[in-house]
C-alpha atoms as one frame of an Amber mdcrd trajectory, in Angstrom:
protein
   0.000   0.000   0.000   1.556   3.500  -0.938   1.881   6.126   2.086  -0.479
   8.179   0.351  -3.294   5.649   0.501  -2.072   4.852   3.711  -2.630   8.062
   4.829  -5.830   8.262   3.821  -7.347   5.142   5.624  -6.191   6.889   9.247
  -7.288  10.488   8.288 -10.172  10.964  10.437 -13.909  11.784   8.463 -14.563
  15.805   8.432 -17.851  15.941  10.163 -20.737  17.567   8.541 -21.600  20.886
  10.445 -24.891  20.138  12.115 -25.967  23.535  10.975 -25.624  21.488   7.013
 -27.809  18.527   8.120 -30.628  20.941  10.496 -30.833  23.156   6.980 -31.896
  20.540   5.035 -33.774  18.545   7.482 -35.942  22.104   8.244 -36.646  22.607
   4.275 -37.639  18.643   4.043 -39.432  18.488   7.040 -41.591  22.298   6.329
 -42.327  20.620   2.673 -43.612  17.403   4.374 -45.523  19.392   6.607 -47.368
  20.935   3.414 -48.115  17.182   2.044 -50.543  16.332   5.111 -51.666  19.990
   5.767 -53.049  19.841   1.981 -54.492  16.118   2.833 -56.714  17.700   5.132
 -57.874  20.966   3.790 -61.232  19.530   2.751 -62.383  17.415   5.791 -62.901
  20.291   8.038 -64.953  22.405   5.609 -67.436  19.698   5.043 -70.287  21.300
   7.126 -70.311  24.490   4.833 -69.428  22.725   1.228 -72.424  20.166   2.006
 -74.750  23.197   2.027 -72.920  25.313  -0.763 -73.302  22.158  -3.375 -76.122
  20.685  -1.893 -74.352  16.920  -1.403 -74.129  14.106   0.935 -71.444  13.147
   3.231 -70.775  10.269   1.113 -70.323  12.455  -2.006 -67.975  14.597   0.001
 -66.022  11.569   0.769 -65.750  10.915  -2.795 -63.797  14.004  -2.869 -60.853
  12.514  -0.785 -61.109   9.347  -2.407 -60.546  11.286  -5.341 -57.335  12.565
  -3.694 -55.653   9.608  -2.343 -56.288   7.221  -5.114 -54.471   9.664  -7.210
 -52.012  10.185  -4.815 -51.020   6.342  -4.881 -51.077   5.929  -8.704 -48.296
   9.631  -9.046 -46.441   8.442  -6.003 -45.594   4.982  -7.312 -43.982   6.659
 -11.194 -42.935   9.754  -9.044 -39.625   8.181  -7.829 -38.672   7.143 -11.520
 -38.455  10.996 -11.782 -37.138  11.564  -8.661 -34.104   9.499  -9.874 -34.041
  10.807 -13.210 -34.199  14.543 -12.385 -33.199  14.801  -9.124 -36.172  15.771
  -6.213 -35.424  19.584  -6.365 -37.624  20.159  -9.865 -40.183  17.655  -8.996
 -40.181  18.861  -4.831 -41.169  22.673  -6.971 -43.792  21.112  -8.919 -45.317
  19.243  -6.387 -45.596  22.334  -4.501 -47.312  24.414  -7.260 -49.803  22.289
  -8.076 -50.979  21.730  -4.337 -50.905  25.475  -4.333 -52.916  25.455  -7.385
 -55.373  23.318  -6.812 -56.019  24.549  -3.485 -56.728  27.776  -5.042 -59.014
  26.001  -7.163 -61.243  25.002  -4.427 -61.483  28.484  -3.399 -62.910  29.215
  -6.973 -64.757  26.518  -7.346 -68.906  26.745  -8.213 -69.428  23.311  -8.903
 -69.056  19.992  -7.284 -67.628  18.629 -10.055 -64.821  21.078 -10.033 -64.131
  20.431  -6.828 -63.176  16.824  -7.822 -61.635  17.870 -10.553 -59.036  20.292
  -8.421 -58.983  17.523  -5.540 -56.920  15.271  -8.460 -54.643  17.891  -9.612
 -53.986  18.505  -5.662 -53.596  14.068  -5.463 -50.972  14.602  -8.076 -48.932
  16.840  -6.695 -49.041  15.354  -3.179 -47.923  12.024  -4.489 -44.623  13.393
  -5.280 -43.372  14.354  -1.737 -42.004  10.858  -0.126 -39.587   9.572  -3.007
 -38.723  13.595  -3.166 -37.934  13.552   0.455 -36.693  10.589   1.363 -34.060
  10.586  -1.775 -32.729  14.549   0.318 -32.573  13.093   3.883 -31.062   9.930
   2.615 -28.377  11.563   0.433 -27.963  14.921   2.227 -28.040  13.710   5.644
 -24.931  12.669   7.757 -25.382   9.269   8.361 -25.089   9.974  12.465 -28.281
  12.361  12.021 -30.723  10.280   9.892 -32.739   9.063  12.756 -33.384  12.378
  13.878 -33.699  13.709  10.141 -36.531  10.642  10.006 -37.956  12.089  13.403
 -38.488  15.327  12.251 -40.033  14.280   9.145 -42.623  12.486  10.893 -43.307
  14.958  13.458 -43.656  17.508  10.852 -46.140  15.705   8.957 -48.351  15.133
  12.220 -48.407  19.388  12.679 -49.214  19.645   9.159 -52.809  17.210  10.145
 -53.304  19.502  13.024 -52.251  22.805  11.272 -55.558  22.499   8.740 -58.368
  22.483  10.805 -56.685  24.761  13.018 -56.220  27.320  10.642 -59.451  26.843
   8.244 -62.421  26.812  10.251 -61.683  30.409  12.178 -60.900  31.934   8.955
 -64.432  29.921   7.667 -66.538  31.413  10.860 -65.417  34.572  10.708 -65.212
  34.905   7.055 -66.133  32.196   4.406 -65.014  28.277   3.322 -63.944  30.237
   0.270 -61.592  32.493   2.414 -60.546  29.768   4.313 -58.828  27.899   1.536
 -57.338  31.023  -0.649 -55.511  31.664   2.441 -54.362  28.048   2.661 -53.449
  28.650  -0.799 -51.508  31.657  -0.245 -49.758  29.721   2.526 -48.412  26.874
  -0.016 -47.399  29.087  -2.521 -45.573  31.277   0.498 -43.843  27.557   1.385
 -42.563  27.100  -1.764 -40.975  30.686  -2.155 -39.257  29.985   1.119 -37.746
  26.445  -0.834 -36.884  28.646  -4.056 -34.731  30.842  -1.839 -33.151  28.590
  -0.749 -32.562  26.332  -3.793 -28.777  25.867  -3.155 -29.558  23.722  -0.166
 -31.945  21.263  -1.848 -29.261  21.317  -5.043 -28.311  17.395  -5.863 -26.811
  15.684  -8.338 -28.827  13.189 -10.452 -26.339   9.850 -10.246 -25.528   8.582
 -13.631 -27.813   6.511 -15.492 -26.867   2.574 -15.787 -27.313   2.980 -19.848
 -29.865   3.203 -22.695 -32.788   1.879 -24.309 -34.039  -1.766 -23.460 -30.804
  -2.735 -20.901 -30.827   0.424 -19.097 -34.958   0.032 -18.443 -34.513  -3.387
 -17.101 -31.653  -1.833 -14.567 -34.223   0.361 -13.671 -36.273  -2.026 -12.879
 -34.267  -4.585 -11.138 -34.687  -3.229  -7.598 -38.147  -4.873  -7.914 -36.872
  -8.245  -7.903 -35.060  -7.193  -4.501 -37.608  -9.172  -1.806 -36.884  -6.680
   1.007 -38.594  -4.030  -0.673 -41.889  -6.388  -0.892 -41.447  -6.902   2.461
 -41.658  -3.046   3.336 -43.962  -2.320   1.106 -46.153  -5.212   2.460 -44.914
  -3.647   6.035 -46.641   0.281   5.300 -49.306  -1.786   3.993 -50.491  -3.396
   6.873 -49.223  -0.102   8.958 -51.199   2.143   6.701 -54.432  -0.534   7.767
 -53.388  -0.572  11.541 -53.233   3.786  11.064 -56.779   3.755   9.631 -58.161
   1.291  12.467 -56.852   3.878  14.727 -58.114   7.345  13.548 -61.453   5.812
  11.922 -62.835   3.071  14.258 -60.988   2.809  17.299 -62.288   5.555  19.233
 -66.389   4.479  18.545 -65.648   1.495  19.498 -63.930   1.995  22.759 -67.365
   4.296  23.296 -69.314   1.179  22.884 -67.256  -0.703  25.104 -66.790   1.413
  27.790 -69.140   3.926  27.877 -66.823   6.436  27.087 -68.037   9.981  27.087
 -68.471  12.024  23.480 -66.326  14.787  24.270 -63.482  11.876  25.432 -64.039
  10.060  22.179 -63.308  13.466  20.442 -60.329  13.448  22.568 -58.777  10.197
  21.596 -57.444  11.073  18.460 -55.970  14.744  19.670 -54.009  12.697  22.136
 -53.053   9.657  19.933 -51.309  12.147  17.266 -49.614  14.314  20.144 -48.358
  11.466  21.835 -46.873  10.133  18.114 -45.551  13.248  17.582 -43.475  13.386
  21.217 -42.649   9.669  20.839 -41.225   9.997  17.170 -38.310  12.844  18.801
 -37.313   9.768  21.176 -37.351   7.436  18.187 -34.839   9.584  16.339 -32.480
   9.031  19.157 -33.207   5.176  19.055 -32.928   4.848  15.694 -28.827   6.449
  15.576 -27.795   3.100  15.753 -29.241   1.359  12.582 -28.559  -2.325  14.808
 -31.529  -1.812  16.714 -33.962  -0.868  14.746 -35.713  -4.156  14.099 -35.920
  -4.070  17.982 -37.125  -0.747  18.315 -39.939  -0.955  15.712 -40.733  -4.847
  17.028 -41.144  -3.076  20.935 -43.054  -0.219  19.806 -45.862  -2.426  18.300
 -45.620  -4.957  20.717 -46.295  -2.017  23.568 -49.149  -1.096  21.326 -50.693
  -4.461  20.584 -50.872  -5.296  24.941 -52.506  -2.105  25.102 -55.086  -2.969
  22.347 -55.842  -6.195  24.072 -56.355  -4.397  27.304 -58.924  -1.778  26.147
 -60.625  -4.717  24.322 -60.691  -6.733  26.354 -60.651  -5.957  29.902 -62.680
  -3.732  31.970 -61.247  -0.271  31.149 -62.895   2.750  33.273 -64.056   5.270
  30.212 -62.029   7.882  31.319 -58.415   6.266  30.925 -59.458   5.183  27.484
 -57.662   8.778  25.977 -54.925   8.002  28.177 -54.435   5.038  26.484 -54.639
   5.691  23.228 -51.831   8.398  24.006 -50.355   5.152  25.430 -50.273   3.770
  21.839 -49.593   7.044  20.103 -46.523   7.611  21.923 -45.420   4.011  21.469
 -45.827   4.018  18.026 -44.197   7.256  17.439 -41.230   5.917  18.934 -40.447
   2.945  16.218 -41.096   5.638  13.459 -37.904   6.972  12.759 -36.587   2.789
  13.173 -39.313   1.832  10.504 -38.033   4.304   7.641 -34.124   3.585   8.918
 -35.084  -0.407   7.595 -36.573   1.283   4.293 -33.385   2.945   3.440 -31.412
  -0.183   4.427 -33.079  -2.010   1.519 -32.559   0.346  -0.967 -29.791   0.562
  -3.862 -27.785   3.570  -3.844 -29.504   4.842  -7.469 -32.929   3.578  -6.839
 -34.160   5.825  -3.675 -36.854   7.813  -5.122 -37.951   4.407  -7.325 -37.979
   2.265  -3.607 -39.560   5.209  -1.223 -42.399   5.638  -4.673 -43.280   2.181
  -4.260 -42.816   1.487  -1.163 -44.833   4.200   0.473 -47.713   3.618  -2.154
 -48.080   1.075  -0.093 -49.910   3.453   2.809 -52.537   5.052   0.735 -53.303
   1.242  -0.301 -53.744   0.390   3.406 -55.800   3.219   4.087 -58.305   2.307
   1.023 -58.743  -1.473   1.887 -59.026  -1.218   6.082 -62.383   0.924   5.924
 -63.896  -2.119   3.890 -63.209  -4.830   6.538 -63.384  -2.395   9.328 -66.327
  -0.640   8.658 -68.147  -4.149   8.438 -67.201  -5.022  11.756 -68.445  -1.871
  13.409 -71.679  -2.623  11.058 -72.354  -5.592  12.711 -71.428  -4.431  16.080
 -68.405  -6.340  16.195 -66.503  -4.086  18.210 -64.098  -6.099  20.284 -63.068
  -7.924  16.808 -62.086  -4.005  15.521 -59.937  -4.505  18.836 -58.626  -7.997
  18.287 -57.490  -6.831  13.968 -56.062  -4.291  15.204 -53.954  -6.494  17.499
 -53.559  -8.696  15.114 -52.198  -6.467  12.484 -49.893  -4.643  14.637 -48.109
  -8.256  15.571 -47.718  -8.564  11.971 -46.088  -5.557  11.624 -43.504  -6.965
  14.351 -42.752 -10.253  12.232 -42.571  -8.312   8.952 -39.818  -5.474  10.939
 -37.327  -8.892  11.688 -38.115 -10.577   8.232 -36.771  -7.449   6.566 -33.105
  -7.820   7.991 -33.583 -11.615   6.671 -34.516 -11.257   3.460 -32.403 -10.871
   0.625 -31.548  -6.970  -0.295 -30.136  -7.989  -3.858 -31.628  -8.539  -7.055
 -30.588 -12.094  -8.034 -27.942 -11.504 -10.943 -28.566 -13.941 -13.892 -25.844
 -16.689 -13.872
């Protein structure tokens, strides 16, 4: 070995300045907070929209349905572009057409154009995970991903509390109409904070493996790598578990214990607070990359005693909020752990590609769960919504270990 390369094995890493990583992780994690802000902008407006278009609930539904299913279908073919672009361009047009289209609810007269704005607004929101995860994963100092992954999440739970928050004042005092040109005005404000600071979110696209019919089956070949089935099958089954959660959970805990309205109100309040403060502990946990199978197979194991116990056992109604923030907090914690396995299963010029299709996944979940679910609370089955929701959160724990066992390769033709 020459002294030269010599030298260079014992020359000690230049750390990254954590004012470098925070940068980034702020821009990512204000962006992310846009993506669930806009997936909520709707929801809380129902009451006046209902009268203004003279719909149902159902119909209004429709609307998100709208949103989510487009969501999944742009977020799957958004990492290709993510990888062939870079996330910068497509993070900019992601951000202008949620601005867009959330203008376009402001202006719209008809309930039809309502829909039709709600899929522009799916479109652009399906771009932000590949975008995001391809910057923390690349930009990132390897020492600060878990808390990079921690902020991301807890960003993403202010941006579900920031909506209502902020549009049904501005709706009371004012109009729905009011309420969502401002929201519009505070997207397009987001992404002229991002443009300003474009040199930050600057990457480099990595090279291309070649051209025409060789260089699209490269492209392709991180889908023959089983470990990113096995996550994607993981935020499936999460995505299910999330829905249980925020869409059942709470009515059927009434039933069961007799909870009072205004503490079934409560339940989900506490549940994302408690995610929120558990994900900043998580991105702590989840510095050492070792662990994380653990980490992620504890939280959910926490969570799935705790959904036996209000199931099952005699639970007085008023601890019921206390334990969902039980869960919440629990859960929060093996966040940052769950997207550290993600990134361990992904080739070095296939993030955005992986996070696309791995994270489609979640809106997936969230479509199937209200059909099983919503039979069971039909039919009065409430301790069974209980007992799934155990059940799918000990899947989750099998599926975190099987993805350090499975192979992270594509098989290479002999």
């Amino acid at each position: 070995m020459s002294s030269s390369s010599s030298a260079s094995a014992t020359m000690p890493i230049t750390p990254v300045p954590l004012r470098q990583d925070a940068g980034i992780i702020g821009l990512v994690g204000v962006a992310h907070m846009i993506s669930h802000f806009s997936q909520l902008l709707l929801a809380p407006l129902f009451p006046w929209l209902k009268d203004t278009f003279a719909v149902s609930y159902a119909e209004l539904g429709f609307l998100m349905t709208i949103f989510f299913v487009v969501s999944c279908a742009v977020q799957t073919g958004s990492g290709f572009v993510v990888d062939r672009f870079g996330p910068r361009p497509v993070l900019y047009v992601g951000l202008a057409l949620l601005g867009a289209a959330t203008m376009g609810y402001a202006l719209s007269t008809s309930y039809w154009m309502m829909a039709g704005f709600a899929a522009l607004a799916g479109v652009g929101n399906g771009v932000f995970h590949p975008v995001d995860y391809t910057l923390l994963n690349r930009k990132v100092s390897a020492p600060r991903l878990g808390h990079a992954y921690s902020v991301h999440g807890i960003t993403g739970s202010l941006g579900w509390a920031l909506a209502p928050a902020m549009l049904v004042p501005i709706a009371l005092a004012f109009s729905w109409q009011a309420a969502l040109a401002s929201a519009g005005v505070f997207i397009f404000a987001v992404l002229a904070v991002l443009l300003f600071n474009h040199a930050r979110l600057a990457l480099p696209v990595l090279p291309a493996s070649g051209q025409g019919a060789a260089a699209d089956a490269d492209n392709m070949n991180f889908l023959k790598i089983p470990a990113v089935w096995m996550c994607f099958a993981f935020f499936f089954i999460y995505a299910m578990s999330l829905s249980v959660v925020q869409a059942f959970a709470p009515e059927a805990a009434r039933q069961l214990h007799a909870v009072p309205i205004a503490l079934v109100a409560l339940c989900i309040t506490v549940y994302m607070v408690c995610s929120a403060t558990g994900m900043v502990l998580g991105g702590f946990l989840a510095s050492n990359p070792a662990r994380c199978e653990r980490v992620v197979g504890t939280g959910f194991g926490v969570a799935a005693c705790i959904a036996l116990l209000v199931g099952f056992a005699s639970v007085p109604g008023a601890l019921v909020p206390v334990l969902f923030g039980a869960m919440g907090f629990v859960t929060g914690m093996a966040g940052p752990s769950r997207d550290m396995l993600v990134k361990r299963s992904t080739p070095e010029n296939a993030t955005g590609r992986v996070y696309g299709v791995v994270y489609s996944g979640l809106d997936i979940g969230q479509a199937v769960a209200p059909l099983i679910f919503g039979l069971l609370m039909d039919h009065g089955q409430y301790q069974a919504v209980w007992l799934g929701l155990v059940l799918l959160q000990g899947v989750l724990i099998v599926s975190a270990f099987n993805v350090r066992r499975v192979r992270r390769t594509a098989l290479v033709p002999a």
